[in-house]
Steps between C-alpha positions, in 0.01 A plus 500: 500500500179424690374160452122598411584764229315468251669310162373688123518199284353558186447132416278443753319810397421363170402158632247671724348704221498191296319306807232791562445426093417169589261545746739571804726216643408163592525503898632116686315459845801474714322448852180567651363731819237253690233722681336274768122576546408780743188733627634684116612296266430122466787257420697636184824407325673786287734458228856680529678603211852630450524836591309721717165312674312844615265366778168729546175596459563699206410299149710766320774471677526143666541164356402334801144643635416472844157646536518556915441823627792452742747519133608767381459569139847443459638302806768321399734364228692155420753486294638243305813436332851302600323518854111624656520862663194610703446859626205667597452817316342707802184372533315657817443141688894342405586171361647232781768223367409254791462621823755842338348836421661605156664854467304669232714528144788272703512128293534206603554171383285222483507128509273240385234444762533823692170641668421863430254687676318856475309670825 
């Protein structure tokens, strides 16, 4: 059995539905993406949820908007859950985990502190 097939669990099914009812989950800030002031964006600190954190330009499509021309719309993604995942989604300029160029769609975890970089 593959470990990332998908489970049908019809109780969680209904407590979504019931959720969406409500006005859609309540969402815990479980960390937060510091943006240190550049030529693009000045000094901004981004709250990170559980689940996917899509990185971009795109307000449809990202919770995290970086208005720089050198994003991409959708550049990159953080996930949260037991542990932080980044990968970069194939955004034309690449993400950089320190000084390391990330394989596009290849994650990678992520500790507390870590400096991540797009060019």
């Amino acid at each position: 059995m593959d470990a990332t097939q998908q489970i049908d669990d019809p109780f969680s099914e209904e407590e979504e539905q019931e959720e969406e009812e409500k006005g859609g989950p309540e969402r815990e800030q479980l960390a937060t993406l510091k943006v240190f002031k550049n030529d693009h964006i000045p000094e901004t600190e981004f709250p990170l949820y559980i689940g996917e954190n899509v990185i971009g330009r795109d307000p449809a499509a990202c919770s995290v908007l970086l208005p720089a021309r050198s994003v991409s719309s959708r550049h990159a993604v953080i996930s949260i859950s037991e542990f932080s995942l980044l990968w970069d989604i194939g955004s034309l300029n690449g993400t950089r985990k320190g000084r390391f160029k990330l394989t596009p769609q290849v994650r990678y975890a992520l500790t507390e502190g870590e400096s991540l970089h797009h060019f």
